[in-house]
MMTF fields as JSON, N, C-alpha, C and O atoms, coordinates in Angstrom:
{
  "mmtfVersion": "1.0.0",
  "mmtfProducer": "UNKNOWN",
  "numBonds": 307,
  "numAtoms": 308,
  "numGroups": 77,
  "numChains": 1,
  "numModels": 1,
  "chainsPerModel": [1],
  "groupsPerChain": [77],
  "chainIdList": ["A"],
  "bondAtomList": [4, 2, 8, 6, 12, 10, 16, 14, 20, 18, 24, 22, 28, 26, 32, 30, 36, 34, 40, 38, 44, 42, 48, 46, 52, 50, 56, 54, 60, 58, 64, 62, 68, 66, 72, 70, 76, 74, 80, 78, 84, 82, 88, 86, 92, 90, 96, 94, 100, 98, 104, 102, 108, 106, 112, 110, 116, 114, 120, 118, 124, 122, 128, 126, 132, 130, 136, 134, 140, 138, 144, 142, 148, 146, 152, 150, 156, 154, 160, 158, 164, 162, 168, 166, 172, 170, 176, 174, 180, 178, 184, 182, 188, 186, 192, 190, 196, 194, 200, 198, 204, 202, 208, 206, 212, 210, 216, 214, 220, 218, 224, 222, 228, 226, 232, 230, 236, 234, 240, 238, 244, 242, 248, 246, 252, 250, 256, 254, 260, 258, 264, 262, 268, 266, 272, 270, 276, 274, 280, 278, 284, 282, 288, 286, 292, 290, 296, 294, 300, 298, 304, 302],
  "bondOrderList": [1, 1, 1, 1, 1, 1, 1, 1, 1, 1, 1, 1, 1, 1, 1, 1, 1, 1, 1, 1, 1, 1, 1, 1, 1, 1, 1, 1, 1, 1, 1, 1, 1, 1, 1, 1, 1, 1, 1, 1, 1, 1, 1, 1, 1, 1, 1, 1, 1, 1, 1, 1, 1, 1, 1, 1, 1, 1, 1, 1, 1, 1, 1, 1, 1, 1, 1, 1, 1, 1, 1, 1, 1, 1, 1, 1],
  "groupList": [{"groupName": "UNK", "atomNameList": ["N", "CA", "C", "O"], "elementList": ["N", "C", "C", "O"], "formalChargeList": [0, 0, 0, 0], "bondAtomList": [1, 0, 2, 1, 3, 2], "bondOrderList": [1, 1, 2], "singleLetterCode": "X", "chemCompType": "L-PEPTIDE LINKING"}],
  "groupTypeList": [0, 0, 0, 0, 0, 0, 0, 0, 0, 0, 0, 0, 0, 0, 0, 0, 0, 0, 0, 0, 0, 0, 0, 0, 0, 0, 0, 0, 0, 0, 0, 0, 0, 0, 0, 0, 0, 0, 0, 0, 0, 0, 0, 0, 0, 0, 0, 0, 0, 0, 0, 0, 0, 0, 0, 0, 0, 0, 0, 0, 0, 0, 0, 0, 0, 0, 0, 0, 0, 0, 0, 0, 0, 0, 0, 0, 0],
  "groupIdList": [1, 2, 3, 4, 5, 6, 7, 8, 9, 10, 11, 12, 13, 14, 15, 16, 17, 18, 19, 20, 21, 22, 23, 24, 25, 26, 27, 28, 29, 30, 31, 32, 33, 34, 35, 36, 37, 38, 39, 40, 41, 42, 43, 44, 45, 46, 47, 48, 49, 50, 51, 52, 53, 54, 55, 56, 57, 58, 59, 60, 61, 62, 63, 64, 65, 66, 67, 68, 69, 70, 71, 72, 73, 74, 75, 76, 77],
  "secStructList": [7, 7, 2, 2, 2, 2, 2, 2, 2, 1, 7, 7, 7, 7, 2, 2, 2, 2, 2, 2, 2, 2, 2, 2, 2, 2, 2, 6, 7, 7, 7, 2, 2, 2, 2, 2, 2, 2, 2, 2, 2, 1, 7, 2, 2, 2, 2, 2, 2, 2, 2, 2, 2, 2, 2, 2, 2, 2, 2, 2, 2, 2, 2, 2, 2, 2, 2, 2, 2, 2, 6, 6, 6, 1, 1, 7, 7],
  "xCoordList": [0.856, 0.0, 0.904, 1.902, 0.406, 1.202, 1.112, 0.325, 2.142, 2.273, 1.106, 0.77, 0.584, -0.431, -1.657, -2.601, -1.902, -3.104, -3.063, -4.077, -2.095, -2.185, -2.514, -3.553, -1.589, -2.175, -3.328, -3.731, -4.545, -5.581, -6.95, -8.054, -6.233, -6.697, -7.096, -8.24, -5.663, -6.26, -6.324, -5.276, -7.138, -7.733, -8.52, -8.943, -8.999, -9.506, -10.717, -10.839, -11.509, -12.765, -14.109, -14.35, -14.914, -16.116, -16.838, -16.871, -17.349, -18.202, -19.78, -20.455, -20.065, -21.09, -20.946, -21.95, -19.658, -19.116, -18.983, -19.194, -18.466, -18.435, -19.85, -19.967, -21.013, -22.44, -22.688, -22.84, -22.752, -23.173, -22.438, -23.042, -21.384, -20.543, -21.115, -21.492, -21.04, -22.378, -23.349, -23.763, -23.818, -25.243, -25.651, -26.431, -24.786, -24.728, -24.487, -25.279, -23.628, -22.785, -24.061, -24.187, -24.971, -25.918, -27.382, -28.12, -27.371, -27.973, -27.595, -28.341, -26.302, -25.419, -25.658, -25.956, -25.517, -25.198, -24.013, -24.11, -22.84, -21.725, -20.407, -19.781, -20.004, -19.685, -17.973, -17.486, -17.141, -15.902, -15.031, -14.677, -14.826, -13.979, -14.691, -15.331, -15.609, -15.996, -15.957, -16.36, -15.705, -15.534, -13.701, -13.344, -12.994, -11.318, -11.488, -10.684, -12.052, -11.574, -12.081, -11.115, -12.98, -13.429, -12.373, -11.653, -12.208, -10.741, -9.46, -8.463, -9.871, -8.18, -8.372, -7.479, -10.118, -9.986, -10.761, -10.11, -11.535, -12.588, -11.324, -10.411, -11.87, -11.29, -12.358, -13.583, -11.051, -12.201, -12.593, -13.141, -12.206, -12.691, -14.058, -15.004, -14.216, -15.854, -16.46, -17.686, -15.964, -16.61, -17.565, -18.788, -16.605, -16.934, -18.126, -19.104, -17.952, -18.881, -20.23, -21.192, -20.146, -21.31, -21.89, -23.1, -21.148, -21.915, -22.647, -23.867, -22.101, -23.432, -24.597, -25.723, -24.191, -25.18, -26.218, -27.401, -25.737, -26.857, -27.702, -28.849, -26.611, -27.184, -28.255, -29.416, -27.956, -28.738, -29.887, -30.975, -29.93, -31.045, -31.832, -32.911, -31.317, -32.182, -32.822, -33.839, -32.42, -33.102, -34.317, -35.277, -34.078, -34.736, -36.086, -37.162, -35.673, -36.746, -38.028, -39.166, -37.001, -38.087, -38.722, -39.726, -37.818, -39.059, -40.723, -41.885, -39.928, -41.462, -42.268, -43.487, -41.72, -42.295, -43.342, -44.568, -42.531, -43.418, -44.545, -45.712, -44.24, -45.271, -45.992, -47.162, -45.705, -46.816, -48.306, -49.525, -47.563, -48.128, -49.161, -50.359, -48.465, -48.923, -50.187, -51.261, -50.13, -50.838, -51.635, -52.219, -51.775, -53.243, -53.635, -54.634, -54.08, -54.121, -54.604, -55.542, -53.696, -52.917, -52.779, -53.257, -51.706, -51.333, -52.216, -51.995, -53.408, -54.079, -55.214, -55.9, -55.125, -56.137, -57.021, -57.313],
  "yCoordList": [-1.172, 0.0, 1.238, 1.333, 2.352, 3.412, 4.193, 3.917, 5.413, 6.09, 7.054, 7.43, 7.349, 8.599, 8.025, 8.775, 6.408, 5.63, 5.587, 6.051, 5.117, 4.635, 5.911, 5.841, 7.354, 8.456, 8.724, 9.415, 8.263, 8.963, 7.987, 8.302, 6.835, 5.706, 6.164, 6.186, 6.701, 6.381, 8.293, 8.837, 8.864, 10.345, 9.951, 8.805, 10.779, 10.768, 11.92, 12.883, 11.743, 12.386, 11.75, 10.738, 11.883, 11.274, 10.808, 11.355, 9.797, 9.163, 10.219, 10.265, 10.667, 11.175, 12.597, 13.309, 13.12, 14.1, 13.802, 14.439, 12.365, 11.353, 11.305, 11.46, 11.003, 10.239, 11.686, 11.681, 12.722, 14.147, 14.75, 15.572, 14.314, 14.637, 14.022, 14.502, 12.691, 11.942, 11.885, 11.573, 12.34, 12.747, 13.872, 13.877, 14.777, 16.416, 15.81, 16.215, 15.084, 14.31, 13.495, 13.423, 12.905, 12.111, 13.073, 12.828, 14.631, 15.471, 16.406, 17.194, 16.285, 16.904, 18.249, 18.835, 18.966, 20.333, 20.222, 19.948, 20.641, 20.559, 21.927, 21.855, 22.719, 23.558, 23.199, 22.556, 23.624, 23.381, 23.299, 22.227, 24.432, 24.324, 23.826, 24.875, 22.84, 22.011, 20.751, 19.851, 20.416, 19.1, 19.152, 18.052, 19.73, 20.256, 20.085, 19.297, 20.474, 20.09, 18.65, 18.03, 18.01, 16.498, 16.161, 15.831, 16.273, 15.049, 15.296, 14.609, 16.223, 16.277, 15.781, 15.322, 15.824, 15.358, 13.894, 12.945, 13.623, 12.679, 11.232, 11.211, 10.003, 8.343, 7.998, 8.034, 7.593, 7.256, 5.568, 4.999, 5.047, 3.701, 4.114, 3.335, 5.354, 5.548, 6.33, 6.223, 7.184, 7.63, 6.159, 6.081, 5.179, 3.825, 3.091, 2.559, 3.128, 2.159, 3.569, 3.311, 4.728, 5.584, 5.433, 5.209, 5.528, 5.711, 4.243, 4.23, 3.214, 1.88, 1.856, 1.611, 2.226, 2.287, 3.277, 3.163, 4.2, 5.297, 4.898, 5.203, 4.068, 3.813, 2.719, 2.957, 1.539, 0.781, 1.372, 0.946, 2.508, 3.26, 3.484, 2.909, 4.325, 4.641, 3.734, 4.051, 2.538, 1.851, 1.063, 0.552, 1.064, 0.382, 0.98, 0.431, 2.908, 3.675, 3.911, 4.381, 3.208, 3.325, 1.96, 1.565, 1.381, 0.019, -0.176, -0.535, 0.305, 0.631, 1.875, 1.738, 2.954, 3.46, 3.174, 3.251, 2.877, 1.452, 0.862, 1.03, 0.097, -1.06, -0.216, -0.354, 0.807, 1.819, 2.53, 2.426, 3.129, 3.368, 2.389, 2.511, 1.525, 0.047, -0.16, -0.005, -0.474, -0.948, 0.062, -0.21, 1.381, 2.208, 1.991, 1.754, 1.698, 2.071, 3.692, 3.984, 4.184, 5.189, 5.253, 6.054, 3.895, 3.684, 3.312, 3.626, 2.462, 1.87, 2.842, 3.822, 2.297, 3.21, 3.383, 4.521],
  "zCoordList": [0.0, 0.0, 0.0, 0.715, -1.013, -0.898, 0.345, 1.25, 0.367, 1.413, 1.811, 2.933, 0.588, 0.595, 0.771, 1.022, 0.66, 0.985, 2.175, 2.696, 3.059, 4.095, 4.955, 5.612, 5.065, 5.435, 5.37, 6.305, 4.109, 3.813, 4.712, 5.156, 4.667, 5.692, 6.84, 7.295, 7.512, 9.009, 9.196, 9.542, 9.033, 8.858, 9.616, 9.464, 10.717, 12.356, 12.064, 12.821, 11.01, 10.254, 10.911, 10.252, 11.751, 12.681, 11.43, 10.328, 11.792, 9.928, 10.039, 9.011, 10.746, 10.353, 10.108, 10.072, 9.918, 8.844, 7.605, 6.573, 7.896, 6.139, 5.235, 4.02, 6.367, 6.059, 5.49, 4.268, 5.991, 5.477, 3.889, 3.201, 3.578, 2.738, 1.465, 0.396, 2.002, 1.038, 0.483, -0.634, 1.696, 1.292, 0.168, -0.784, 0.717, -0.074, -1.872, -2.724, -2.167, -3.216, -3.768, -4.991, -2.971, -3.768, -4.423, -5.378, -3.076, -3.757, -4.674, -5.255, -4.8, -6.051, -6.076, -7.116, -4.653, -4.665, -3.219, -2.023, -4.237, -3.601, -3.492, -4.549, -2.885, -3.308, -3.388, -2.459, -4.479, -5.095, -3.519, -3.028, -2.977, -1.365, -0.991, -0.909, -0.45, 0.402, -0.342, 0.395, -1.249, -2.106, -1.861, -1.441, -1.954, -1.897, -0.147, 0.352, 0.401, 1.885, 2.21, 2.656, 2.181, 1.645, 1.728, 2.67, 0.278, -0.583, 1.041, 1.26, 1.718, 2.655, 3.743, 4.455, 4.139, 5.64, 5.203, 5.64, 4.728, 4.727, 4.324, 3.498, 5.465, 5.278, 3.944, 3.83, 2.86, 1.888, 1.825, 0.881, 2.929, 3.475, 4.049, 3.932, 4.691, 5.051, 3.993, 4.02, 2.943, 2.243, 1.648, 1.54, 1.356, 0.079, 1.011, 0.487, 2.19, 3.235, 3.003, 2.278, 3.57, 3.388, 2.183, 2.147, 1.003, -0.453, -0.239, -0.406, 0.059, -0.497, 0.314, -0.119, 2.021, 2.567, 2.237, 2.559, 1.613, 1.329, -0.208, -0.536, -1.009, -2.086, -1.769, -2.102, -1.152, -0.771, -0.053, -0.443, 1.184, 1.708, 0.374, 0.227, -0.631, -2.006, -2.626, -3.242, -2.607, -3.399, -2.624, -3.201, -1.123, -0.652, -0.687, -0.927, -0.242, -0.213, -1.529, -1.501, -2.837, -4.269, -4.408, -5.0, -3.678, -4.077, -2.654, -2.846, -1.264, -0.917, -1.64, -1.751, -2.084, -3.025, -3.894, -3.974, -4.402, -6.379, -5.437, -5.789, -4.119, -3.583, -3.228, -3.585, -2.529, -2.012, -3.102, -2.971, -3.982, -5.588, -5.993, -6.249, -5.978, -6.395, -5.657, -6.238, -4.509, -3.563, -2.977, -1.928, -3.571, -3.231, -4.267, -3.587, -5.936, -6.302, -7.394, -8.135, -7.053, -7.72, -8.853, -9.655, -9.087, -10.481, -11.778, -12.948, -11.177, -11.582, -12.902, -12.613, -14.093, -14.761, -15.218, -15.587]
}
């Protein structure tokens, strides 16, 4: 492992500074110095663990969605 990995590793960043960083990133309003301070403080071992859990939160949240839709029907025509 390189030198600049292993530094970026063990970065002492609280994950729910991480979970927020994420979040902002999945709502895709991000501002340039706060994406540049990210990349310096944020463990991107928790960035990678936040992004699936949040991606997985998303998907979980559209499929009760769909069932929800579904199951008043709503959809129905």
């Amino acid at each position: 492992m390189s030198q600049d990995l292993r530094e970026a590793v063990q970065r002492k960043v609280s994950f729910r500074q991480t979970v927020s960083a994420v979040a902002w990133s999945f709502f895709g309003v991000r501002r340039g110095a706060d994406h540049v301070s990210d990349m310096q403080k944020l463990n991107p071992v928790h960035v990678v663990i936040a992004g699936l859990i949040g991606a997985a939160l998303f998907v979980v949240l559209l499929v009760l969605l769909v069932q929800w839709v579904i199951g008043s029907g709503v959809a129905a025509a």
